[in-house]
Structure formats: C-alpha cells, structure tokens
PALUMKE-77890 format. One record per atom (N, C-alpha, C): x negated, y, z; residue in one letter. Coordinates in steps of 0.02 Angstrom, whole numbers, plus 50000, padded with zeros to 5 digits. Atoms other than C-alpha are relative to their C-alpha. Example, Ala and Ser with C-alpha at 12.3 -4.5 7.8 and 13.67 -1.06 7.14 Angstrom:
// residues 2
499554994150000a493854977550390a499555006050000a500424994149997s493164994750357s500395005550037s
// end
This chain:
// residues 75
499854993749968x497824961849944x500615003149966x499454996150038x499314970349927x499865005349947x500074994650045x499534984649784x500055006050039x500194991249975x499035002949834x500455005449983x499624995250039x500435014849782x499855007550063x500154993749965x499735029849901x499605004549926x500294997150059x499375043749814x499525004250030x500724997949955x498035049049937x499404998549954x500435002350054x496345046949838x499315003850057x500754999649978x494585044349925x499525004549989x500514995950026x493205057249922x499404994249993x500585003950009x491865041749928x500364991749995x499695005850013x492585026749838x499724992150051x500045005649942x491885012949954x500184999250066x499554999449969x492915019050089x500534995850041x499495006250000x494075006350052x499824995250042x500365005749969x493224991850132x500015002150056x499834999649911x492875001250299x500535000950014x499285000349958x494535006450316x500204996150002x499425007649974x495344988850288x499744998150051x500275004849965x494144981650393x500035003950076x499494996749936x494654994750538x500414998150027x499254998549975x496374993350507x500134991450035x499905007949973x496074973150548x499555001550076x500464999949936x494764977950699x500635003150055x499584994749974x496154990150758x500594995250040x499565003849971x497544979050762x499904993450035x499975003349984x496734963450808x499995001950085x499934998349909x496314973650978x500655002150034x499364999249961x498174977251008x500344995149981x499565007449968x498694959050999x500575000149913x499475000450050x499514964050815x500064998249930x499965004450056x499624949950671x500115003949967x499884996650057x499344958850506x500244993349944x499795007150034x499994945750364x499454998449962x500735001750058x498684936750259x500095000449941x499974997550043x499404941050141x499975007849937x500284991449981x499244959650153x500505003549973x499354997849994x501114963850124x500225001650056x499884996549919x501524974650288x500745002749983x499484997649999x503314979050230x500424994150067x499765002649939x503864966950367x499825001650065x500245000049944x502874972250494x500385007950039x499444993349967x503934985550627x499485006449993x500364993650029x503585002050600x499785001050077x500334998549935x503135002750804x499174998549959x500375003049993x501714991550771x499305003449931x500584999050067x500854999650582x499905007650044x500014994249977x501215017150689x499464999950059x500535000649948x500095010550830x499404998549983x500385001050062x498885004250697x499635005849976x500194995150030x498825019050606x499825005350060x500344996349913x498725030750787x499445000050003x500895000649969x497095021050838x499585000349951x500664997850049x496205023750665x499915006749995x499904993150008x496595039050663x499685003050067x500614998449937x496015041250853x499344998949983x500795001050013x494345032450806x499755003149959x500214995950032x493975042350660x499835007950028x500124993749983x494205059550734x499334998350071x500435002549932x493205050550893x499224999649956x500595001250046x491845046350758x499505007649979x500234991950048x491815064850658x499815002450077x500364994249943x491625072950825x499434998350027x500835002049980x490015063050888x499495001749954x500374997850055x489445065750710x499945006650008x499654993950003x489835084550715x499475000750067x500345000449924x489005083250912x499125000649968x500625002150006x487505075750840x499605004049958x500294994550070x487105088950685x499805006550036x500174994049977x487265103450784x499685001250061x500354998349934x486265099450944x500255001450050x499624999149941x487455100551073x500514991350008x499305005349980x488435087451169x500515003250046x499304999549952x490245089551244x499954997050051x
// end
C-alpha cells in the first residue's frame, strides 16, 4: 500500500480497511483500474475525483439512513 501523507486523522482507527475496501468497490463499479500497487499518482485526476464523489455520495447516503433509523422517521 502506498504511504499515507494526509493529515486527516480517523475518529475510529479501523476505518481504514472499510474505506480502502470502498474506494476499490467504488471504482471497480465505474469500470476504473486502481494500480496494485496502490500508487494513484498516475491515475487522472477525472477518474480519483469520480472515485472520491461516489464515496463520498455513499457515505452521506449511509449517515442519513442511519440518522433515519435513530430518530423514527423515514424520508
């Protein structure tokens, strides 16, 4: 795996794992080869931006069912 230089920092350290394993669910559904090596400085910035988009859609898609589900109401 590539090296981490974000200076973002996890509120629940196991984190890690679902998000890679997203960011591979994510892109394999838009057709977009991540490297196996897990160096993405080659990869176009269209393609990590469409990447990053749909986790970012699914997460907020996630918190709000969660969020739905706590307080007894559905949208």
């Amino acid at each position: 795996m590539a090296q981490n230089r974000s200076s973002n920092t996890l509120v629940v350290q196991q984190a890690t794992q679902a998000l890679d394993q997203l960011k591979y669910e994510v892109a394999q559904e838009l057709g977009i080869q991540i490297p196996q090596d897990g160096y993405m400085g080659y990869m176009a910035t269209r393609d990590a931006g469409a990447i990053g988009g749909n986790i970012t859609r699914r997460l907020v898609q996630i918190a709000e069912q969660t969020l739905a589900g706590q307080s007894g109401f559905r949208s």
